[in-house]
N, CA and C atoms as a LAMMPS dump frame, in Angstrom:
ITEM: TIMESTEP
0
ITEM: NUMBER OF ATOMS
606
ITEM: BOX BOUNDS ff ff ff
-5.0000000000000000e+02 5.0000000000000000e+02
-5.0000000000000000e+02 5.0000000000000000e+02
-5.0000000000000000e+02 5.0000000000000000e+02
ITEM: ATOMS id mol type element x y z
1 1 1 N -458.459 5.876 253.706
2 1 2 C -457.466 6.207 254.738
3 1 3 C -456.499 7.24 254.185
4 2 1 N -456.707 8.291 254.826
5 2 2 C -455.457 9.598 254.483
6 2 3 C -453.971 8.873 254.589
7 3 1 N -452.96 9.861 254.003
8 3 2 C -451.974 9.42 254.04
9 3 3 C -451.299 9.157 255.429
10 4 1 N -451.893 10.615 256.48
11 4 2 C -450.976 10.752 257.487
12 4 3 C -451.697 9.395 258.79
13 5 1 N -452.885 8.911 258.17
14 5 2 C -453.317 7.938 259.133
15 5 3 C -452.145 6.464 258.761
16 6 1 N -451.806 6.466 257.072
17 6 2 C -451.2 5.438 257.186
18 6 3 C -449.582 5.477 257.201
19 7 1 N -449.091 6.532 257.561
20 7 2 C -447.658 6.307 257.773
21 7 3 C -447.336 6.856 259.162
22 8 1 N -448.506 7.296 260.114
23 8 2 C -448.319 7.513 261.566
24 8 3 C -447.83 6.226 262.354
25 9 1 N -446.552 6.435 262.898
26 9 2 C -446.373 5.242 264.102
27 9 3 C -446.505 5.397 265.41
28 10 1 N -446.514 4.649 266.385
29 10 2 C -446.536 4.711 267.84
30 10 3 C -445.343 5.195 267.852
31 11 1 N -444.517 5.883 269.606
32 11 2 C -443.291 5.949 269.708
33 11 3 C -442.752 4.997 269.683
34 12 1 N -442.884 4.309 270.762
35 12 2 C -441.868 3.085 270.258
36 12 3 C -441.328 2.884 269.319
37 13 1 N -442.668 2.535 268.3
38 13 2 C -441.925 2.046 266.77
39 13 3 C -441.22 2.875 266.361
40 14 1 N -441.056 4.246 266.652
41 14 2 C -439.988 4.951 265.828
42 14 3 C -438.647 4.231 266.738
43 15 1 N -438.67 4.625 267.833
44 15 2 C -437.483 4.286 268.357
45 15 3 C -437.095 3.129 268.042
46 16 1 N -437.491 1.898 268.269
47 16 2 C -437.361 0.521 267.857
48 16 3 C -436.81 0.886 266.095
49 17 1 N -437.764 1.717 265.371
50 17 2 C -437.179 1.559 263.657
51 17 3 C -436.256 2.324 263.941
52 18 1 N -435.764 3.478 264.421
53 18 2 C -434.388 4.265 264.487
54 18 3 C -433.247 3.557 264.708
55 19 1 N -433.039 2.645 266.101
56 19 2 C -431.938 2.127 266.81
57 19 3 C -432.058 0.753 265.497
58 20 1 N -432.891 0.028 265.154
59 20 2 C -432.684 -0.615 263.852
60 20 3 C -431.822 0.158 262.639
61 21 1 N -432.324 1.237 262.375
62 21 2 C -431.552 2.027 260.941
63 21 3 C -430.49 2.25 261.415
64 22 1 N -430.079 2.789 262.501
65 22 2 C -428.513 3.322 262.872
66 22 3 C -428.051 2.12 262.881
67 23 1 N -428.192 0.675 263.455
68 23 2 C -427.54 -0.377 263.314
69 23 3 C -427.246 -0.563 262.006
70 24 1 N -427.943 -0.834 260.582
71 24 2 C -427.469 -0.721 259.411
72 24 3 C -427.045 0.246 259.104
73 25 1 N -427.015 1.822 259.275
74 25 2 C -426.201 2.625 258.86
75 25 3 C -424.565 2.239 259.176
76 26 1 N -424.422 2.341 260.636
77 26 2 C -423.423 2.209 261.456
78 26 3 C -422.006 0.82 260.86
79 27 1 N -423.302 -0.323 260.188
80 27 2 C -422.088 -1.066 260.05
81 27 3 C -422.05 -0.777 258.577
82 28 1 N -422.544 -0.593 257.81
83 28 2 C -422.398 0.053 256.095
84 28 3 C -421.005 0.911 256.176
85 29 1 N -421.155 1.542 257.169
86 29 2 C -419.844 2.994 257.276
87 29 3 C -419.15 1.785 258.015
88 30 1 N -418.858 1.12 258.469
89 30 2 C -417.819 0.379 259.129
90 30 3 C -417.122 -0.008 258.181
91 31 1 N -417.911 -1.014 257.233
92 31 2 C -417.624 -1.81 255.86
93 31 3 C -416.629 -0.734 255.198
94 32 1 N -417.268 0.43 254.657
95 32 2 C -416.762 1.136 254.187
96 32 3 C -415.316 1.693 254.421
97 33 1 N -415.466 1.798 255.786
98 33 2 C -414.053 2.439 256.476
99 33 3 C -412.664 1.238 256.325
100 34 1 N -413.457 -0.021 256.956
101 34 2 C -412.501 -0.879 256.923
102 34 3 C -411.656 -1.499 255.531
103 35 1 N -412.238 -0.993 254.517
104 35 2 C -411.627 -1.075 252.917
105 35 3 C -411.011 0.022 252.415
106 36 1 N -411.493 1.604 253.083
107 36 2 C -410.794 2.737 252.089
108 36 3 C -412.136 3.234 251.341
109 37 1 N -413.226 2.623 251.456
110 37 2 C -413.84 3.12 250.586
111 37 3 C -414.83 4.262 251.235
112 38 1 N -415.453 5.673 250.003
113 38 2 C -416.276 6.881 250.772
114 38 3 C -417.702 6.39 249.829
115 39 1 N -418.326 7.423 251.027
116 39 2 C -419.759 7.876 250.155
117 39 3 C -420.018 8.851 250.468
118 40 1 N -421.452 9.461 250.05
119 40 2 C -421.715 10.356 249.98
120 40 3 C -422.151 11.714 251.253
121 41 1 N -422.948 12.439 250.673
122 41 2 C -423.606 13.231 252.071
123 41 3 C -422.636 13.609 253.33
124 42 1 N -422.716 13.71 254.327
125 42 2 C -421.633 14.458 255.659
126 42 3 C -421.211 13.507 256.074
127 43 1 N -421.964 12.067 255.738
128 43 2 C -421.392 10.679 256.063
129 43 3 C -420.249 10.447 255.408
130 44 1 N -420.168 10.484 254.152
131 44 2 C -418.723 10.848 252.738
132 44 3 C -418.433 11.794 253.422
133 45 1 N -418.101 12.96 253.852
134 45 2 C -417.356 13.707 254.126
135 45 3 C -416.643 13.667 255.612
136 46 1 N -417.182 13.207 256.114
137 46 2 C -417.328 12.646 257.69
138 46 3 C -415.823 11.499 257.403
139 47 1 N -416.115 10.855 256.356
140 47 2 C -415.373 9.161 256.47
141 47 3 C -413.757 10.198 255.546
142 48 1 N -413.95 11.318 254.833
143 48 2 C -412.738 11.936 253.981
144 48 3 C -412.209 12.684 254.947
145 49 1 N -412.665 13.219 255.522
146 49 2 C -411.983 13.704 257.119
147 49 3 C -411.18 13.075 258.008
148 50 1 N -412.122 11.417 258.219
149 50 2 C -411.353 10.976 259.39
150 50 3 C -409.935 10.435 258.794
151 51 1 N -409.933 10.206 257.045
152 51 2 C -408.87 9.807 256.39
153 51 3 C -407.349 10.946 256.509
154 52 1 N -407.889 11.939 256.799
155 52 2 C -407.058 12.813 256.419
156 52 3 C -406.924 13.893 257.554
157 53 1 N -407.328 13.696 258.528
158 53 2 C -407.3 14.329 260.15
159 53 3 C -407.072 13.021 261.161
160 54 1 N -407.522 12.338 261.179
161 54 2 C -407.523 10.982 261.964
162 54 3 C -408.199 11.064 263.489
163 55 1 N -409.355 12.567 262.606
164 55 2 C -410.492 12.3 263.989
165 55 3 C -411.29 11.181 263.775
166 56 1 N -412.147 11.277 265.373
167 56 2 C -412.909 9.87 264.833
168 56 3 C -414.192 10.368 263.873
169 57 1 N -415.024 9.222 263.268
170 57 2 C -415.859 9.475 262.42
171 57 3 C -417.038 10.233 263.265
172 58 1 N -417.378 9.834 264.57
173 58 2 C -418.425 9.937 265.004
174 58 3 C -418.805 11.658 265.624
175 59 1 N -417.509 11.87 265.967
176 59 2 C -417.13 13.514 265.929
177 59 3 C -417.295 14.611 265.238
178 60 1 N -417.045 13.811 264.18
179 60 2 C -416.623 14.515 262.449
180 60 3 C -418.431 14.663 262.013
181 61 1 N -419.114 13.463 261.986
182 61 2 C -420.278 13.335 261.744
183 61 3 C -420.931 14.336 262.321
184 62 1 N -421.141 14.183 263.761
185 62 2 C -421.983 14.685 264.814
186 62 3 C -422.071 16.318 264.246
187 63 1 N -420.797 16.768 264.449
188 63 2 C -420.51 17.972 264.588
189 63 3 C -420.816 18.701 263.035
190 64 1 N -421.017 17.849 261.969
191 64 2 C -421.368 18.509 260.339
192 64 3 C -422.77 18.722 259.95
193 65 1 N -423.581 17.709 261.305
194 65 2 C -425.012 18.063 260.881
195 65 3 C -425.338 18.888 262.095
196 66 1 N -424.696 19.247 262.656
197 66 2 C -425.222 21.019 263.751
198 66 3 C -426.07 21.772 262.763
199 67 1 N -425.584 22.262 261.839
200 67 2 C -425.957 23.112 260.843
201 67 3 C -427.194 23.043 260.415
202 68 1 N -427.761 21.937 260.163
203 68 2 C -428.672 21.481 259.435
204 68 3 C -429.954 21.556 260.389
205 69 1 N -429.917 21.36 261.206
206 69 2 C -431.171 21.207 262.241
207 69 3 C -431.93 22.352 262.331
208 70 1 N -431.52 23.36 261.977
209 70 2 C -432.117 24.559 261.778
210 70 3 C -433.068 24.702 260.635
211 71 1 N -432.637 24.152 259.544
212 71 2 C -433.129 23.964 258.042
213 71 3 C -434.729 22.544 258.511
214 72 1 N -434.352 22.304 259.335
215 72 2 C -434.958 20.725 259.276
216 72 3 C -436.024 21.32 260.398
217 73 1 N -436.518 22.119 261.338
218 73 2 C -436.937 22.702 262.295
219 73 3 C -437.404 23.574 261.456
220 74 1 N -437.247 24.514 261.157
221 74 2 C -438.35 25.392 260.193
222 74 3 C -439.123 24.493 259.114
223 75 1 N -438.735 23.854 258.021
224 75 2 C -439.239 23.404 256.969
225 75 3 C -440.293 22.264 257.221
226 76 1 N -439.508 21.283 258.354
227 76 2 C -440.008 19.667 258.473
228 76 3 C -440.678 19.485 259.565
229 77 1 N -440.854 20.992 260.741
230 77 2 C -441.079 20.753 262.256
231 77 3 C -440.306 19.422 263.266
232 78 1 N -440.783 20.172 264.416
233 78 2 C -439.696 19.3 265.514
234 78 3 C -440.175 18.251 265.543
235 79 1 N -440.925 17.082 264.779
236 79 2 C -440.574 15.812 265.355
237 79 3 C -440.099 15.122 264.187
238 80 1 N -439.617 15.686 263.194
239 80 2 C -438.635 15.347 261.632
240 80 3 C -437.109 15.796 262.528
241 81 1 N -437.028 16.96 262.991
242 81 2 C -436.154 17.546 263.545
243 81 3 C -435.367 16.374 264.853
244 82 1 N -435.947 16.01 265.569
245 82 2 C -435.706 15.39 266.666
246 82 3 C -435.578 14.023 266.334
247 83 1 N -436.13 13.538 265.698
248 83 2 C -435.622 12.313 265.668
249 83 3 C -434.278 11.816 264.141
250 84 1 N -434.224 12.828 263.592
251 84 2 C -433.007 12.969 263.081
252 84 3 C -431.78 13.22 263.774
253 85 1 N -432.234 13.979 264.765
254 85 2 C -430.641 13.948 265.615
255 85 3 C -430.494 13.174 266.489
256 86 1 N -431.773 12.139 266.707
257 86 2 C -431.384 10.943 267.56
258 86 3 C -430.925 10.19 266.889
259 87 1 N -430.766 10.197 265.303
260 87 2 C -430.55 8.809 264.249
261 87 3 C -429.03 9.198 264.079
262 88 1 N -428.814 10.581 264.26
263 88 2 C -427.072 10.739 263.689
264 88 3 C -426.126 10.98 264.648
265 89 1 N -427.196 11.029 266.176
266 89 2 C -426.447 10.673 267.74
267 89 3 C -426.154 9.403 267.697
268 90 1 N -427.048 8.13 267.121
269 90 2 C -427.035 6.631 267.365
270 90 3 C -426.234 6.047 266.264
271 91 1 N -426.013 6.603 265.175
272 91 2 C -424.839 6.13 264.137
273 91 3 C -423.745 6.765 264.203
274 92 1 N -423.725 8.131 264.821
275 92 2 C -422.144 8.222 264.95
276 92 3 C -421.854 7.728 266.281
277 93 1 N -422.521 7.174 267.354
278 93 2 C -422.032 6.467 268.515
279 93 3 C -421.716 4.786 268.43
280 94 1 N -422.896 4.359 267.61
281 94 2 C -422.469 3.096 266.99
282 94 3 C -421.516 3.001 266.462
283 95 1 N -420.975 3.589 265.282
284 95 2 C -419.854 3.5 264.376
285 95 3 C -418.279 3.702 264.923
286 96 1 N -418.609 4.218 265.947
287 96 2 C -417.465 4.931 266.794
288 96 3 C -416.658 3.345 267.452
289 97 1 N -418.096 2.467 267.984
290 97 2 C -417.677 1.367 269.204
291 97 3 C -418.174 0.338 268.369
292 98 1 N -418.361 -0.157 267.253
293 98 2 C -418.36 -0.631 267.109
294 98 3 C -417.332 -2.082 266.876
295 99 1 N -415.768 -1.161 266.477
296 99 2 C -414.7 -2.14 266.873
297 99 3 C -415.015 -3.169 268.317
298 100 1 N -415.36 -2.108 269.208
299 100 2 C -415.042 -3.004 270.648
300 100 3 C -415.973 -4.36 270.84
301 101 1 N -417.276 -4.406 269.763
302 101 2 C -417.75 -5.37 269.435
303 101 3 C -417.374 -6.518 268.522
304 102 1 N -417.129 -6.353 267.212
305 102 2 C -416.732 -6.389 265.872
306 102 3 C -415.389 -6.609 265.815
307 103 1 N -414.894 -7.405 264.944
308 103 2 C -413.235 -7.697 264.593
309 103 3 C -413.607 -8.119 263.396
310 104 1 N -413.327 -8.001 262.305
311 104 2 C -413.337 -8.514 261.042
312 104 3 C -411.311 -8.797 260.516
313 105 1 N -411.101 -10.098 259.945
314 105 2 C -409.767 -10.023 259.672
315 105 3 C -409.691 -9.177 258.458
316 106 1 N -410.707 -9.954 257.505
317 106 2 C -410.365 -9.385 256.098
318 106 3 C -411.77 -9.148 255.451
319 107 1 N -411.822 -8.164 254.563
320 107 2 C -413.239 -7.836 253.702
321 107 3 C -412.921 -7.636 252.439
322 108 1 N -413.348 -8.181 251.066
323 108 2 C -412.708 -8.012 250.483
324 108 3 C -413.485 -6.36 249.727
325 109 1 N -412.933 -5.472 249.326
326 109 2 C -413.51 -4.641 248.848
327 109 3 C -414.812 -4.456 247.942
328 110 1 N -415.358 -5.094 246.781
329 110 2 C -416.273 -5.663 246.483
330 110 3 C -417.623 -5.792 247.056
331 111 1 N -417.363 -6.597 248.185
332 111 2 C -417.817 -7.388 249.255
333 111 3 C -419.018 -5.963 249.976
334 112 1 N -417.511 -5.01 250.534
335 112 2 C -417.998 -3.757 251.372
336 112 3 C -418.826 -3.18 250.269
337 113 1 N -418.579 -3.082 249.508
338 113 2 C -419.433 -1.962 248.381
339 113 3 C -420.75 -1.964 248.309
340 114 1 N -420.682 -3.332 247.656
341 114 2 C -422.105 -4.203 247.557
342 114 3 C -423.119 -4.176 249.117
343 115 1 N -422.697 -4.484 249.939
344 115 2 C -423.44 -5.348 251.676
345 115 3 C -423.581 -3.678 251.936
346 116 1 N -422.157 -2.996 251.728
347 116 2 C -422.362 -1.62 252.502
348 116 3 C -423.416 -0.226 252.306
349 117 1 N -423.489 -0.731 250.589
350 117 2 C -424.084 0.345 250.174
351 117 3 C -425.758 -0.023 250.139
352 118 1 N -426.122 -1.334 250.071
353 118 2 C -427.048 -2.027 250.875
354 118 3 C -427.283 -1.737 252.468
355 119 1 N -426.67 -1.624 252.99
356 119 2 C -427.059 -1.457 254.824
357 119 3 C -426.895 -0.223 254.641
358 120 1 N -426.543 1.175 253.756
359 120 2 C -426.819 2.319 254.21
360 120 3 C -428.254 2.5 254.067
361 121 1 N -428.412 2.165 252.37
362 121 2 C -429.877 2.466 252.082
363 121 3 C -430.837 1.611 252.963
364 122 1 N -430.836 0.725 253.254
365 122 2 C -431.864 0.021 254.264
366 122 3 C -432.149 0.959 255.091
367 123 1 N -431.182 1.408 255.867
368 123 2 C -431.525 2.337 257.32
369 123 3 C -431.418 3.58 256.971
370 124 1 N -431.525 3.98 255.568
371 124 2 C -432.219 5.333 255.184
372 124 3 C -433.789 5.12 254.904
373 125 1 N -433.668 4.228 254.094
374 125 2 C -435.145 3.769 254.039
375 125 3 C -436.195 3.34 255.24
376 126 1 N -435.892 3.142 256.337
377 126 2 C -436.422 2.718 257.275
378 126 3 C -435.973 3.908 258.252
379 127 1 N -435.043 5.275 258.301
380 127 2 C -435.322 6.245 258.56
381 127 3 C -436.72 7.575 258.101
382 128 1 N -436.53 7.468 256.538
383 128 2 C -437.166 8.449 256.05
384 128 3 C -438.757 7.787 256.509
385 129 1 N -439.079 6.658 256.932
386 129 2 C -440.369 5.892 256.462
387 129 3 C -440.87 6.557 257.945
388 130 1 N -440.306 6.514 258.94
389 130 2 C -439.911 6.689 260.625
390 130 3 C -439.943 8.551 260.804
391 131 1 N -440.118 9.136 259.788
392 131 2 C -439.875 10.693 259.97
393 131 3 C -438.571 11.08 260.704
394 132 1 N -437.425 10.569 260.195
395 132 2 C -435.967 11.05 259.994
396 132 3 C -435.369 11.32 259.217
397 133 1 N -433.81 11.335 259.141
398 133 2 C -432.546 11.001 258.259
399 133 3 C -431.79 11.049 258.926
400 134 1 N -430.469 10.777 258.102
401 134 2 C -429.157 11.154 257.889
402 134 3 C -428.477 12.488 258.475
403 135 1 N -429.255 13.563 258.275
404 135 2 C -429.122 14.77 258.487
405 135 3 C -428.625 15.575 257.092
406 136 1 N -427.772 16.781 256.918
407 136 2 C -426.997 17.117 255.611
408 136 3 C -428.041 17.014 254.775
409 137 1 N -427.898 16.417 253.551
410 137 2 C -427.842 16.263 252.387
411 137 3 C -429.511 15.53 252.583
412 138 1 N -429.565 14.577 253.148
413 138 2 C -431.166 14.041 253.306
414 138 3 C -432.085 14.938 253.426
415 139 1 N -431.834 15.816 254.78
416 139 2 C -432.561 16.778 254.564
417 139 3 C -432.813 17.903 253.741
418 140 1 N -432.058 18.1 252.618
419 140 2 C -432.591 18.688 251.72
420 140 3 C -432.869 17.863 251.01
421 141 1 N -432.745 16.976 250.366
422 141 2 C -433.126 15.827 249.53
423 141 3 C -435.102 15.388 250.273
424 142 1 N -435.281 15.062 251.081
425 142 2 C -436.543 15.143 251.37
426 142 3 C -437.364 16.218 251.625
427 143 1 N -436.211 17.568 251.871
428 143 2 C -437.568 18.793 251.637
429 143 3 C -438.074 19.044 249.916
430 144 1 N -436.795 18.95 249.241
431 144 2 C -437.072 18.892 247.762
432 144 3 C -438.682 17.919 247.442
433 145 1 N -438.294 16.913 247.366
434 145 2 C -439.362 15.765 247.211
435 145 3 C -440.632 16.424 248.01
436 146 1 N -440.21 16.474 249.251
437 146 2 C -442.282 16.816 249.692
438 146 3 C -442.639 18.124 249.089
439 147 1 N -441.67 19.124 248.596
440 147 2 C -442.22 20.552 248.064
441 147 3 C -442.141 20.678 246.313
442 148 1 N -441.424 19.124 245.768
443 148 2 C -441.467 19.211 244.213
444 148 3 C -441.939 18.368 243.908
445 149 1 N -441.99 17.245 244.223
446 149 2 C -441.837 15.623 243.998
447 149 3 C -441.033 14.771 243.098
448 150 1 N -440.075 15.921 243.399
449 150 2 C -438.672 14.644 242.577
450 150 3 C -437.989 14.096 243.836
451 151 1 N -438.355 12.663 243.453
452 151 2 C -437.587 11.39 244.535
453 151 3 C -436.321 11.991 245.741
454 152 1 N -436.573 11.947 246.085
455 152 2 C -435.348 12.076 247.039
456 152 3 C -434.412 11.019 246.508
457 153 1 N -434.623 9.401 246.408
458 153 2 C -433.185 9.076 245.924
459 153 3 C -432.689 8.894 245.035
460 154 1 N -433.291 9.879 244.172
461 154 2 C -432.512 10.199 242.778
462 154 3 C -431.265 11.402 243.007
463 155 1 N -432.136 12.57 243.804
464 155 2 C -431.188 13.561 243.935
465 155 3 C -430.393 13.301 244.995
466 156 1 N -430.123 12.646 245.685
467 156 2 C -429.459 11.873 246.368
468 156 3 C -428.367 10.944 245.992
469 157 1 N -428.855 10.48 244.984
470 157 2 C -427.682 9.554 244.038
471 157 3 C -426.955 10.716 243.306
472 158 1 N -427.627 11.426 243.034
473 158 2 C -426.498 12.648 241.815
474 158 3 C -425.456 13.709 243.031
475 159 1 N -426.136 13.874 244.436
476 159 2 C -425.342 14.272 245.349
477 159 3 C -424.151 13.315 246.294
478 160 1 N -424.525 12.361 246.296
479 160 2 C -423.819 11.214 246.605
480 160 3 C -422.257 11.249 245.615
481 161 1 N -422.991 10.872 244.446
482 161 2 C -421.59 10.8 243.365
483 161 3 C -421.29 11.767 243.233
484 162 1 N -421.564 12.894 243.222
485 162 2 C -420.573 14.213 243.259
486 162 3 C -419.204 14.353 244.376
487 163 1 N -420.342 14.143 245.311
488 163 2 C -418.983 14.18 246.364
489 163 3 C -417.752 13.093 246.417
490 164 1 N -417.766 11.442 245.727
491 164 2 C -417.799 10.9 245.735
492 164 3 C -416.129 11.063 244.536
493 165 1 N -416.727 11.441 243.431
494 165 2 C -416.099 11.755 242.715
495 165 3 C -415.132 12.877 242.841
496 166 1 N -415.381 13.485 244.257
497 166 2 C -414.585 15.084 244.133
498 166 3 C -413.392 14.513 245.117
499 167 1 N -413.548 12.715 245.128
500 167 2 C -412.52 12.799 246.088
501 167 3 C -411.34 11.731 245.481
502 168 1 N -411.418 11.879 244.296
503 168 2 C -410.483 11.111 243.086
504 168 3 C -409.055 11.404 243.502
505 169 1 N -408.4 12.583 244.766
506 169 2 C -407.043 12.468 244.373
507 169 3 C -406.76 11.931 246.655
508 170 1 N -407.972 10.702 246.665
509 170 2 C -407.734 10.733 248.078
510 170 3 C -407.337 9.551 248.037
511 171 1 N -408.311 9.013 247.223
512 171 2 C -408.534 7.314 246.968
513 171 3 C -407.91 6.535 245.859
514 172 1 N -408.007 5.705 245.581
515 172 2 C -407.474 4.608 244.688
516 172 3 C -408.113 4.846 243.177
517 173 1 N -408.408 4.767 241.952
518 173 2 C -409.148 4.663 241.068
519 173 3 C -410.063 3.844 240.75
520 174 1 N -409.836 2.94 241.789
521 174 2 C -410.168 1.382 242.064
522 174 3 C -411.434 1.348 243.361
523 175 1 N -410.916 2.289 244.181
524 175 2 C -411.801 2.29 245.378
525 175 3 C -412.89 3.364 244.885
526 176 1 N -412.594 4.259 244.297
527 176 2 C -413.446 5.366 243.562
528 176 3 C -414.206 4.848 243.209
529 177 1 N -414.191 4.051 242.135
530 177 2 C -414.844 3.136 241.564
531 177 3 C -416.388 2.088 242.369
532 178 1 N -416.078 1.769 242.932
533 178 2 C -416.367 0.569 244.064
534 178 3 C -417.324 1.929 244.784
535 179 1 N -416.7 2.842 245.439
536 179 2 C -417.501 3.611 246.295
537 179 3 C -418.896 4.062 245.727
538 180 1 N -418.634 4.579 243.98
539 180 2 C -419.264 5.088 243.363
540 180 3 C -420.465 3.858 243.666
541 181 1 N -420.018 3.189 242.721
542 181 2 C -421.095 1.489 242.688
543 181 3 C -421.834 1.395 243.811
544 182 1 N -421.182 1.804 245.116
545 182 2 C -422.069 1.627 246.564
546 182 3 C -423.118 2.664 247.113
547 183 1 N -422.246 3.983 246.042
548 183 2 C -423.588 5.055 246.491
549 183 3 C -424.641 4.93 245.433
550 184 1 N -425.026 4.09 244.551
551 184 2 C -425.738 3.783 243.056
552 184 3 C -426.469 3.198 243.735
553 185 1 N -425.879 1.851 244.981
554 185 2 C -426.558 0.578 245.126
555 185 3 C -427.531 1.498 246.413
556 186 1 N -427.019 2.508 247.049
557 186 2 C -427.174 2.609 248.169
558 186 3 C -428.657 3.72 248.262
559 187 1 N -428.863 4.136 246.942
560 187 2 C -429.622 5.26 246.403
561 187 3 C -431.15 4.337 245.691
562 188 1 N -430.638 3.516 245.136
563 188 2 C -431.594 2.53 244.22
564 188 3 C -432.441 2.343 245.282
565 189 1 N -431.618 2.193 246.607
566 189 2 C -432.959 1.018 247.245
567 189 3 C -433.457 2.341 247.828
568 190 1 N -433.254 3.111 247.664
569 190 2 C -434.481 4.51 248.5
570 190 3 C -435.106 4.701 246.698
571 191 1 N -434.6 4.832 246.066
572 191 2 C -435.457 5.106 244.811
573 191 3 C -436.616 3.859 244.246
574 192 1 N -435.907 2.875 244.373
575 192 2 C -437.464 1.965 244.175
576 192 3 C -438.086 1.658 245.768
577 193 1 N -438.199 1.525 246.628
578 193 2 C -438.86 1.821 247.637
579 193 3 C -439.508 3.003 248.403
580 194 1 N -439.204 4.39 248.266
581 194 2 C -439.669 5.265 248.611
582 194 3 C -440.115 6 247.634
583 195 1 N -441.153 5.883 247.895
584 195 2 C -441.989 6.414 246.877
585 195 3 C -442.924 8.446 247.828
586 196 1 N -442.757 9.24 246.705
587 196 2 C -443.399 10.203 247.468
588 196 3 C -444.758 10.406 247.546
589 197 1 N -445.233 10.986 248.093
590 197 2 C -446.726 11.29 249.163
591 197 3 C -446.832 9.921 249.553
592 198 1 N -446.096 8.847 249.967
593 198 2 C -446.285 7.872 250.514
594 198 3 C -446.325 7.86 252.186
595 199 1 N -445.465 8.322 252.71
596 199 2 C -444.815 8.829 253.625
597 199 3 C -444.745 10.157 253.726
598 200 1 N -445.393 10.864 254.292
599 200 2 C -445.898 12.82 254.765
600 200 3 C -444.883 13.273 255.574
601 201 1 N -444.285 14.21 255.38
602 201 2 C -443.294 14.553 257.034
603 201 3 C -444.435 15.884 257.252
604 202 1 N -444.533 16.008 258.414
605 202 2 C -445.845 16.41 258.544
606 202 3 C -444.824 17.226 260.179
């Protein structure tokens, strides 16, 4: 069995695995928000924005991966293309309303790091598997990998903590800290689970 016979899905299943990944993306960045803590990619920059403009995240998001769809449409073709911007239409709309669902009193920071940086990578991992992402930073991170074959969530973890780290005079030394730990945790699980030529973006 070729590769592209075994990582082809029905539609549905993408949609069904998409509106699944944006649900774990969506509350990972909730976690995150509701402690102070960032990560990486336009999602980290998305969450350092809304800190310091007090737009909403989902705005901030939407509007940082415009750019990218162009890069993702030549390199990855339109159905890598398209269903990436349905995954970063459905997590920055989730993340947005999710209060009106959701009330949490207290989280303790820790807590978010760990669960959060866990529910990003889940619903990256169950994006990239689905022929998506994140948008930004994923998408070069998975054109790298299918045209070199270095992991996507390795270079992903070293882009993650960069940004992560460039934002030492926003945050706490403490939350820095913690964030870092969540984009490590959040990278691991795409690095031991995604494995390349496993999954073709085709």
């Amino acid at each position: 069995m070729d590769n592209n016979s075994r990582s082809a899905h029905p539609f549905y299943e993408d949609v069904l695995a998409l509106l699944t990944a944006a649900g774990f993306v969506s509350l990972g960045i909730f976690l995150f928000h509701q402690v102070g803590l960032l990560t990486g990619g336009t999602a980290g920059l998305a969450l350092l924005l809304q800190q310091l403009t007090g737009l909403s995240f989902g705005l901030l998001f939407f509007g940082m991966n415009l750019p990218f769809y162009a890069l993702a449409w030549l390199r990855m073709g339109p159905r890598f293309t398209l269903n990436t911007f349905a995954s970063v239409a459905a997590v920055s709309f989730m993340t947005d309303h999710l209060n009106a669902v959701l009330q949490i009193g207290k989280i303790e920071p820790v807590y978010a790091a760990l669960i959060g940086g866990t529910l990003i990578g889940m619903g990256l991992l169950i994006m990239f598997r689905h022929k998506s992402s994140l948008g930004g930073f994923n998408i070069l991170a998975l054109f790298i990998q299918d045209k070199f074959g270095i992991r996507a969530g390795k270079l992903q973890m070293g882009l993650d903590c960069t940004i992560v780290v460039a934002s030492f005079f926003v945050v706490s030394p403490w939350l820095l800290a913690l964030s870092v730990v969540a984009a490590i945790i959040c990278n691991l699980v795409l690095t031991l689970n995604h494995k390349p030529g496993r999954y073709q973006i085709a």
